[in-house]
N, C-alpha and C positions, 0 to 999 in steps of 0.2 A: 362875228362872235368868237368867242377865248375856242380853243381845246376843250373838253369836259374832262374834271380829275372829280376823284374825292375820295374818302374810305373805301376802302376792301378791306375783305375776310375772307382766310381761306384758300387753299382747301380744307376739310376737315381732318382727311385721311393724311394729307402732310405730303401725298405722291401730285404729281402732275394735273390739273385741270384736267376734266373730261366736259365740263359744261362752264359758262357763266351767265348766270342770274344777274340782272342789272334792275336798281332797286330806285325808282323814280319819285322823289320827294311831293310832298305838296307845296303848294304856293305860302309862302314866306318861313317856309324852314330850308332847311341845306340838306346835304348829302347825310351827315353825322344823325337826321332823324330814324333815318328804317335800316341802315346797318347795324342795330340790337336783331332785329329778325333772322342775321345770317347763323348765330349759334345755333336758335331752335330750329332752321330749318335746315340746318344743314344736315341734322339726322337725317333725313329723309331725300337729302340729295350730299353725303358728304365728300362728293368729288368735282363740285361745284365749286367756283372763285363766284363769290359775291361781290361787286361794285356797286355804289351809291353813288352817281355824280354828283356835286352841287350845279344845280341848274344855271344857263349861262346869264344871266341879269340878275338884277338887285331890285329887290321887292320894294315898291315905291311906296308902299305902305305902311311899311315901318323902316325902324332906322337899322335893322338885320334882314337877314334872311335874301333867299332867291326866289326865281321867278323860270318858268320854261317859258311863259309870253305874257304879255301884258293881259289884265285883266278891268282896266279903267273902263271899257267899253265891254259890255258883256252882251252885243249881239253876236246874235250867230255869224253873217260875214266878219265882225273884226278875230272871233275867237278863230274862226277858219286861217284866217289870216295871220294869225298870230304861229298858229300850230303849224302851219306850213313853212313860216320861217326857219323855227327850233326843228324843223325836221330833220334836215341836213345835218346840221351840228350830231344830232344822235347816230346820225346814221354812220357818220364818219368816224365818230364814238366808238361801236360797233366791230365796223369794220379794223378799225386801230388796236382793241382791247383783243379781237380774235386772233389778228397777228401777230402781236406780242405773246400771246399763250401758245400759236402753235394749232388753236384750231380752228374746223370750219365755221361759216357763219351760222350754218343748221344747228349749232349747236348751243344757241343764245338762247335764253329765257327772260323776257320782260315781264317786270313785276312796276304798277304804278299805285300810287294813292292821291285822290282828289284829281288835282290838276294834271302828278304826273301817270294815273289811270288814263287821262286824257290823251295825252302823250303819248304814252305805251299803246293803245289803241288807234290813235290813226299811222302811227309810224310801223308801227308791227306790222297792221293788214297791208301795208301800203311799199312796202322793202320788198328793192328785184329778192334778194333771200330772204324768206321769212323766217319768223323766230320758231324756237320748239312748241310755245308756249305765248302767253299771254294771261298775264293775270292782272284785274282791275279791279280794285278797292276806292269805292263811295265815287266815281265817276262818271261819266256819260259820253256817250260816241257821237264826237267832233263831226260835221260835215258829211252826215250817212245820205245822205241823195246821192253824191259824188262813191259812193264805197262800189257799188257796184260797174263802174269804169274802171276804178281806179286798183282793184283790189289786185295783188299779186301771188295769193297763195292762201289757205284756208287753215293758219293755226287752231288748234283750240283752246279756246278761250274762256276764265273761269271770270267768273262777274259776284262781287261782295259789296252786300250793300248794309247799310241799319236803316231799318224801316223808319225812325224817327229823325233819321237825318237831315235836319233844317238848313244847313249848309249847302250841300248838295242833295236834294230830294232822289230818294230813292225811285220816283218815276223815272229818274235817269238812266238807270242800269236796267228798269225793264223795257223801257224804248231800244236799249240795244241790245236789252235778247231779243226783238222781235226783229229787228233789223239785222241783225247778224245771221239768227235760223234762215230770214227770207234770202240773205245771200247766199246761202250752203254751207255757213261758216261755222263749224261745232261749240258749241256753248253751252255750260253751263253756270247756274247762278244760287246762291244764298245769299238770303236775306233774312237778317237779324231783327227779331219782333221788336227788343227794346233799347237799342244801338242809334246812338247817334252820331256825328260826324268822328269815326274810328275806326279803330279795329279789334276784334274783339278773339276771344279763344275759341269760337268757332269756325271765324277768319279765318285765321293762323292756322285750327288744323287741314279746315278745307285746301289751304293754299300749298300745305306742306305735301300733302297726296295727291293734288292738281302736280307739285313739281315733279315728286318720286315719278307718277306716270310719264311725265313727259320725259324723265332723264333715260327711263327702261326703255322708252321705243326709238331712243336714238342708235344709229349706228355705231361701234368701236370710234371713235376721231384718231 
């Protein structure tokens, strides 16, 4: 698989990167979907560089859009199997985007929606350095039998859901708070009463003060 590029934003404050937020599309949009989120949240984290990647495949579903893994088969081993692939590719992501700014890798914040909730969530818990953060919007935790061998560090982890969400059914995000608590993994979760496959202004602010905390309790970089 390619490199990962796509839009950035940022910093706010116009000085040097002290964090970067990495903004994980859903399945058959690109990178240019959730890079509008970096203005409004950059209040609340403005020494933050935002990147969106475009995910590394081509959504086979339409004649646009990207893919973090295939979704033709939506059992649980292919999607395992899929996630495990794009893992790498992020990680190397990651690791490439910290060095070119200068900082550590502690100082990543993963942000996903749908597919790439998904994404953000087995790749987060699962990196020798975990991220500061983890934040997953209308997704579900890939492969949770395997989390607890597998885990490497105990981000916390904010979980956004619409209870109306027929795309991704919101039992999804509560299977993995229960699954995350049972690991020791800190979580927290909103769920929106009349929210369907989205995001919504309670989202956004939830996610904006999920970031501000996670940027305070990082060390100087």
């Amino acid at each position: 698989m390619a490199e990962l590029d796509g839009p950035r934003w940022g910093p706010a404050s116009k000085g040097k990167a002290k964090q970067i937020v990495f903004l994980l599309h859903g399945v058959g949009a690109d990178g240019n979907d959730l890079i509008d989120l970096a203005p409004q949240w950059s209040r609340a984290v403005p020494d933050a560089l935002f990147i969106s990647p475009h995910a590394p495949t081509p959504y086979q579903g339409a004649p646009f859009g990207r893919q973090w893994f295939d979704l033709t088969d939506r059992s649980p081993a292919r999607l395992e199997a899929g996630v495990r692939q794009v893992a790498p590719v992020l990680d190397a992501a990651i690791t490439r985007e910290c060095a070119a700014a200068g900082l550590p890798e502690t100082h990543v914040m993963l942000m996903g929606f749908s597919q790439g909730a998904m994404t953000a969530l087995f790749c987060g818990l699962r990196r020798a350095t975990p991220p500061a953060a983890i934040l997953a919007y209308s997704g579900l935790l890939l492969a949770p039998e395997s989390l607890g061998r597998e885990l490497r560090g105990r981000p916390p982890v904010l979980l956004v859901h619409g209870e109306v969400d027929e795309v991704v059914p919101a039992a999804g995000s509560r299977a993995a708070e229960r699954d995350l608590r049972d690991a020791g993994v800190p979580v927290e979760a909103v769920y929106s009463p009349r929210l369907a496959h989205g995001i919504d202004d309670a989202g956004l602010a939830a996610g904006a003060l999920f970031l501000q905390r996670a940027a305070a309790s990082l060390p100087p970089a």
